[in-house]
Structures are given as C-alpha cells and as structure tokens.
C-alpha positions in Angstrom: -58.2 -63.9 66.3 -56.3 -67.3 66.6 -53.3 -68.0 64.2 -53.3 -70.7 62.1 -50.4 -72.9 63.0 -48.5 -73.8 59.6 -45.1 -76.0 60.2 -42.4 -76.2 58.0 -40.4 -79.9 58.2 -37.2 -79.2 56.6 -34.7 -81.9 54.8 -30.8 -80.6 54.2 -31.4 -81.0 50.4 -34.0 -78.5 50.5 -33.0 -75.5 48.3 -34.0 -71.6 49.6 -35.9 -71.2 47.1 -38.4 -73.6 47.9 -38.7 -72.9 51.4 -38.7 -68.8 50.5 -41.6 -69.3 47.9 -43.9 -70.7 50.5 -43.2 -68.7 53.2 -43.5 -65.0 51.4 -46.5 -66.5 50.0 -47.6 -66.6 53.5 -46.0 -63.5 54.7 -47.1 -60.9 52.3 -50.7 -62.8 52.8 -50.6 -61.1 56.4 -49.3 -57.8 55.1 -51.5 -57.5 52.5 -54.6 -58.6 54.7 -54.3 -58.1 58.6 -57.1 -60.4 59.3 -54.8 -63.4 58.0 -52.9 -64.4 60.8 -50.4 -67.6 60.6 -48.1 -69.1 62.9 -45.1 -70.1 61.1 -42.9 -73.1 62.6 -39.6 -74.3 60.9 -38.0 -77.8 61.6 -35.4 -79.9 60.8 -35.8 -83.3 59.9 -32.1 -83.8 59.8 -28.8 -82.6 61.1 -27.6 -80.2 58.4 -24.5 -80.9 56.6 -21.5 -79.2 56.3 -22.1 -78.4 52.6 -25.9 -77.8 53.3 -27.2 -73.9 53.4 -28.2 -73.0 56.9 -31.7 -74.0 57.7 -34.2 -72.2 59.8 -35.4 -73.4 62.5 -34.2 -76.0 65.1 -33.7 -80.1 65.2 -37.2 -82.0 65.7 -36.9 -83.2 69.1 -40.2 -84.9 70.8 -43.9 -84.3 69.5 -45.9 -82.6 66.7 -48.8 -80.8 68.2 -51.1 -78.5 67.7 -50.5 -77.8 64.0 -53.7 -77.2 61.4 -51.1 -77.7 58.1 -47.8 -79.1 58.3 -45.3 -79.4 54.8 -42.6 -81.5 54.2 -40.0 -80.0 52.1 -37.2 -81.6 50.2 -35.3 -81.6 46.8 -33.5 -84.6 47.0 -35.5 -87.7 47.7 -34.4 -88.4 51.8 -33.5 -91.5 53.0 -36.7 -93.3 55.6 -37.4 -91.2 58.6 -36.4 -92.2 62.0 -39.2 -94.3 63.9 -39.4 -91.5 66.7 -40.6 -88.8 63.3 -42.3 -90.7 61.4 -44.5 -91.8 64.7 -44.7 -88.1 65.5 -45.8 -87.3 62.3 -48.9 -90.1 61.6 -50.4 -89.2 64.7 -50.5 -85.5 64.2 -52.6 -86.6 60.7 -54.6 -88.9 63.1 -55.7 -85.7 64.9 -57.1 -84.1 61.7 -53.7 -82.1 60.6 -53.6 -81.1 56.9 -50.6 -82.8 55.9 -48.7 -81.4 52.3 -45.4 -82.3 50.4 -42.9 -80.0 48.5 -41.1 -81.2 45.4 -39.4 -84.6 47.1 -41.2 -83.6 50.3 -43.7 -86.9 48.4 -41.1 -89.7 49.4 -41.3 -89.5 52.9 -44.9 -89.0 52.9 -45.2 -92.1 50.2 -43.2 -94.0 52.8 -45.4 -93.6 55.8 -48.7 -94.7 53.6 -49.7 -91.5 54.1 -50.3 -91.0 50.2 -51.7 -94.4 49.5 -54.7 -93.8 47.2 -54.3 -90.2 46.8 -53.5 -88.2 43.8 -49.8 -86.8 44.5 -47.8 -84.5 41.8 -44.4 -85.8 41.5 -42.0 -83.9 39.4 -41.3 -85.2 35.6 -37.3 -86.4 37.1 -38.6 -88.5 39.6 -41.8 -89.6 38.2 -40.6 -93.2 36.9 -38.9 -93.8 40.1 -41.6 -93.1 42.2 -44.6 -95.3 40.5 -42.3 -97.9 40.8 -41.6 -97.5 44.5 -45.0 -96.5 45.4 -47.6 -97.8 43.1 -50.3 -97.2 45.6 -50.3 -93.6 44.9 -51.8 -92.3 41.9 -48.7 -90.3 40.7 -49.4 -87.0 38.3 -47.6 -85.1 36.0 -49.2 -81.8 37.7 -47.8 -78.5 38.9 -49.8 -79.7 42.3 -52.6 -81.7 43.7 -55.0 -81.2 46.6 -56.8 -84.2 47.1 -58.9 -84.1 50.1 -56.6 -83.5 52.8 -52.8 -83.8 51.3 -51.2 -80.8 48.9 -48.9 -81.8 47.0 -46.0 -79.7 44.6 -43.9 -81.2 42.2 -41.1 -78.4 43.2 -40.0 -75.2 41.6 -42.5 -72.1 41.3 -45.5 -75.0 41.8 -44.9 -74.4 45.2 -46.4 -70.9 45.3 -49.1 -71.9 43.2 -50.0 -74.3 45.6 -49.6 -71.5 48.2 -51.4 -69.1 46.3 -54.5 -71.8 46.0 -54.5 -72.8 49.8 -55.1 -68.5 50.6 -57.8 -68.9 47.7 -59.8 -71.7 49.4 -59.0 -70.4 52.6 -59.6 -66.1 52.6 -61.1 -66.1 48.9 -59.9 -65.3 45.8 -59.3 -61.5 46.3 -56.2 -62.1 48.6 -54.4 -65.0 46.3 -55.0 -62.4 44.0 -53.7 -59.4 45.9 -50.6 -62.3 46.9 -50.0 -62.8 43.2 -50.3 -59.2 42.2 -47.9 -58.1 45.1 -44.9 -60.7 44.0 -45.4 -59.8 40.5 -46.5 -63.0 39.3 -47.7 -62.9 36.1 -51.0 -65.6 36.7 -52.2 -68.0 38.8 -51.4 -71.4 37.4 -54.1 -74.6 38.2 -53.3 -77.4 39.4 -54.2 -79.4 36.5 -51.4 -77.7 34.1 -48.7 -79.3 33.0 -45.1 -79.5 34.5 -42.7 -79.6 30.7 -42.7 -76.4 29.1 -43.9 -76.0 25.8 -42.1 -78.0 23.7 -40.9 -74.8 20.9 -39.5 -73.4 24.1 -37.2 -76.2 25.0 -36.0 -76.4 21.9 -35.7 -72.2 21.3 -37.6 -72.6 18.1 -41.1 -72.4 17.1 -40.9 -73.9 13.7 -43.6 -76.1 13.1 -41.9 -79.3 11.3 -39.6 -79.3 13.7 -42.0 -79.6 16.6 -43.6 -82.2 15.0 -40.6 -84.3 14.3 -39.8 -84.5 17.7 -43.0 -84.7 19.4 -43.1 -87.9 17.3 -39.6 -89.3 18.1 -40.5 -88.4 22.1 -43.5 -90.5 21.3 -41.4 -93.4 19.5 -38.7 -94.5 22.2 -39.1 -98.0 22.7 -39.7 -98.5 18.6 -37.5 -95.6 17.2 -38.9 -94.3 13.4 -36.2 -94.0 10.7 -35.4 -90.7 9.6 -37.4 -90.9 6.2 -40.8 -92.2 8.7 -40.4 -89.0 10.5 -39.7 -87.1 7.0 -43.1 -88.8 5.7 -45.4 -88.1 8.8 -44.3 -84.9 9.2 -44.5 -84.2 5.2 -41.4 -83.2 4.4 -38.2 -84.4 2.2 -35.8 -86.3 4.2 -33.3 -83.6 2.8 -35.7 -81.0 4.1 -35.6 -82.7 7.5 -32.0 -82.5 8.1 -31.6 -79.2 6.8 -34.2 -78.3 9.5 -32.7 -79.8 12.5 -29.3 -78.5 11.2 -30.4 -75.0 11.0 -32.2 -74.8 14.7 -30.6 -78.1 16.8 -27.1 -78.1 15.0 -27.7 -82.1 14.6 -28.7 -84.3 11.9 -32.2 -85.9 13.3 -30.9 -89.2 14.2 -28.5 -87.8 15.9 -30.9 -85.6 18.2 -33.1 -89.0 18.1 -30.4 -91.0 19.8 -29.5 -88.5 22.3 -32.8 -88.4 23.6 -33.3 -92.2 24.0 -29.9 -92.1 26.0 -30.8 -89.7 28.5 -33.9 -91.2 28.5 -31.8 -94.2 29.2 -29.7 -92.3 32.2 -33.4 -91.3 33.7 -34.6 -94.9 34.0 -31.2 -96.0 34.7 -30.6 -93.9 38.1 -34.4 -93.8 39.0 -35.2 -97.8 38.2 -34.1 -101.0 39.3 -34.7 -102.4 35.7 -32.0 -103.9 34.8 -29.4 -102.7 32.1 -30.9 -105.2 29.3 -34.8 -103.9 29.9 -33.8 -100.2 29.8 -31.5 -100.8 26.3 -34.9 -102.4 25.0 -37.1 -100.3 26.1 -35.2 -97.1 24.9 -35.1 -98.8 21.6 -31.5 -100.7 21.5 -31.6 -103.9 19.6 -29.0 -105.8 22.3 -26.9 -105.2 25.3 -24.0 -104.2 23.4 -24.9 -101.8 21.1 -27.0 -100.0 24.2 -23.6 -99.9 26.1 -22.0 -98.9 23.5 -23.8 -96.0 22.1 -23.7 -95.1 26.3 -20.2 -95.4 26.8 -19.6 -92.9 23.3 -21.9 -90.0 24.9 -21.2 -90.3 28.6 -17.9 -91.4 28.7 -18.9 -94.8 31.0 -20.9 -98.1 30.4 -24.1 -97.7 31.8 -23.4 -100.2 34.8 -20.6 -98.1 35.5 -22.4 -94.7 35.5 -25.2 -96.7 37.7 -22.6 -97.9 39.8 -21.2 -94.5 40.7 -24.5 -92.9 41.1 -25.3 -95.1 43.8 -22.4 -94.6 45.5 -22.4 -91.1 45.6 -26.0 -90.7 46.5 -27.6 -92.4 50.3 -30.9 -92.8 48.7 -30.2 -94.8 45.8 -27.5 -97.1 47.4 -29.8 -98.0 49.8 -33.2 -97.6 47.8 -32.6 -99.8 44.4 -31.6 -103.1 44.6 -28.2 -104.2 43.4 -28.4 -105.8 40.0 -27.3 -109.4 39.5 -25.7 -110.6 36.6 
C-alpha cells in the first residue's frame, strides 16, 4: 500500500506542542490501524535561532514535490516568505496538494493568496489584525475550518481536532475515534465550536449576575454603560453589584470595566495600524488624553510608547504596520 505523503513546514516560533499534537495524531493513527500508512516530512522554513527549540527536520532547499497534504506551522505570525518558497509552495497547490495552516501557520498562506475567499480560523489574539491585513479571507472565530481544499487551526489543542477530523474523512470515524480514545481525549470537538472558554470559567465563578454583568460590559466597549445601567439590566442594586464583583473579582465593577477596555486597547494597539486617537474612541475614551492616561496608570507607558517598543522588539510588526504620523 502507498503512503500518504504529509509535510510538515516549520517556522522557529513554532512551539512543540503544536508540532507534537499533529504528528502523534498521526502516529498513533498507524499504530492503532496498520492499514494507515503516512509519510511524514519535517522542514524548515527558516534558520532556527539561537533561542529557538531545536526543530525537526532540515532547511528547505529546492522543490516541493510529491506531497498529497502539506501544513504550515507557526505561533508567531512570520515575516513574507522568500520568493524561491513561496514559488515552491504555489505550485505544489497547482498540482492538486491539500494545503493546511497551524495557529499563525494562516499569515503566510494569507500572503500568497492562497486563502483568498476561503473560510480560515484565526485565533481570537490575532483575529483583528488579520481582517485588517487580509480582508479577502473570510476570517472565523473557530477551533478549525476545512473549506474545500485548505485546513485551517487557530493553534492550541484545535490542532488535533483538526487531525482527528482529516483521519475521520479519510479512514472513517472508527479510527478518529480509536485516535481520540488512545490519547485520552475527552471528545471530539467540531469545527464550528467556539475558541473563548466559557465565560464562568474565565472568570472562576459561575454566579449568574455576575456573568451577566460582564457579558454586557464585553458587549458595551466602544459606548461603556455606567455601573447603575449594568445594575438595572442585570436587576440588581448598584450596592449588590459591587458587593458581587468584590466577593469573586476583588474589584469594584468599573474598575474590572476599565481594565478590560485597556487591554482591549493593547489588542488593537499591537495588532492595528489605527491610530492611537481611533483605538481611545473606539474602546470608549472620550479624548486622547484621558485614553493615555488611564494607559500610562495600568501599564506603566503611554500607549505610543508601549506601541513603539513592541515594534521594535518584534520583525513582524516593525515591518508589517505602518508607522503612525502625527
């Protein structure tokens, strides 16, 4: 029986635990079933770095042939790929390759087209960064998406669910069973589900007006309610409210409120090129000042300067996002 020839194109960034999920998915597929045979090949987009763990495989060098799926992992969105890869890489698609990308394994695909009118699940970090990059790619909030002939992960344990629903289209639903079963994994996820946790998780509490009240200030950025709005939909005292969020969050409400507009804030801030006055706005700041300020007194720097030293820390972004004027 003839493998099927899987590749594995590897970015530095990539964590082991993304690259291990996938491949034990695959390995314990051909334990647990000797019919399934796969031809596993690892490469490197990239020379390593120093600080990098040591990846499988060896350096890309020359063509991409003969592959029926190939992935591209990565957990930090890369910088373009070189002419010579990304060449290599559209014409092994051209020849009718299954082509799939692992948590920011989607920027690199995004950037070659190759996801341009196709359903693609991009992890909740990265999500406002990407439409804005890419908006011909219909962007999800999914664990994964297989549309036609791309698979795509968002990152994390998504990427054996993935797995686990390529061996159930493939060898039937016995063997992603069996797959599942062997690494103890407690269900098969769909696709369709949903990357945040449950919300009472997050927040380690499952009391019910509390839920409320901050499903309804994560649904109230822009226009932040007062703290007696969220009392009233939530029907509650104000007193009752506070006493509430001071029992399970150890914060008065507005205070939780205003922490989560900021790091909503430092999201759209790192992942954007809005500039500084748009993202104060839109995270429900009345002006420029009182947005940097409010900044500056939970992160410890204006927001142009914690923007500024993002970008020059990280490749992507410096080169990525354009500089703001002003």
């Amino acid at each position: 029986m003839t493998a099927h020839r899987i590749g594995f194109l590897i970015w530095p960034s990539t964590k082991a635990l993304t690259l291990a999920l996938a491949e034990e998915a695959l390995r314990v597929a051909q334990r647990v079933h000797p019919e399934v045979l796969y031809e596993l090949t690892f490469l490197q987009a990239e020379a390593p770095t120093e600080s990098a763990w040591q990846l499988p495989g060896e350096p890309w060098v020359g063509r991409l042939d003969g592959l029926q799926k190939l992935f591209l992992l990565a957990d930090e969105p890369p910088a373009p790929m070189p002419q010579a890869l990304s060449s290599a890489v559209k014409q092994l698609v051209r020849s009718g390759c299954v082509i799939g990308g692992f948590s920011a394994g989607v920027y690199p695909l995004a950037q070659l087209g190759l996801l341009d009118g196709y359903r693609a699940a991009v992890h909740w970090r990265w999500q406002d960064d990407f439409s804005e990059r890419f908006p011909k790619v219909i962007a999800t909030s999914h664990l994964f998406d297989w549309d036609r002939d791309r698979l795509t992960a968002c990152g994390g344990m998504s990427v054996l669910d993935l797995l686990l629903a390529v061996l159930a289209r493939d060898h039937g639903a016995e063997l992603a069973g069996a797959v599942s079963e062997e690494l103890v994994v407690e269900r098969i996820r769909e696709g369709g589900e949903r990357q945040r946790i449950p919300l009472q998780n997050r927040l380690g509490s499952s009391h019910p007006k509390l839920t409320q009240a901050v499903l309804l200030m994560e649904a109230n950025i822009e226009e932040p309610l007062t703290t007696d709005e969220i009392a009233q939909h939530v029907c509650v005292s104000r007193r009752q409210l506070e006493r509430i969020f001071k029992q399970y969050l150890n914060r008065v409400p507005s205070q939780y409120y205003l922490e989560l507009r900021l790091n909503k804030a430092r999201q759209m801030l790192m992942q954007t090129s809005k500039s500084i006055i748009q993202i104060g706005l839109s995270c429900g700041f009345s002006s420029g000042p009182h947005f940097s300020s409010a900044y500056r007194n939970f992160f410890g720097a204006t927001p142009r300067e914690d923007r500024n030293q993002r970008r020059s820390s990280s490749p992507f972004e410096l080169s990525s996002v354009p500089a703001e004027r002003g």
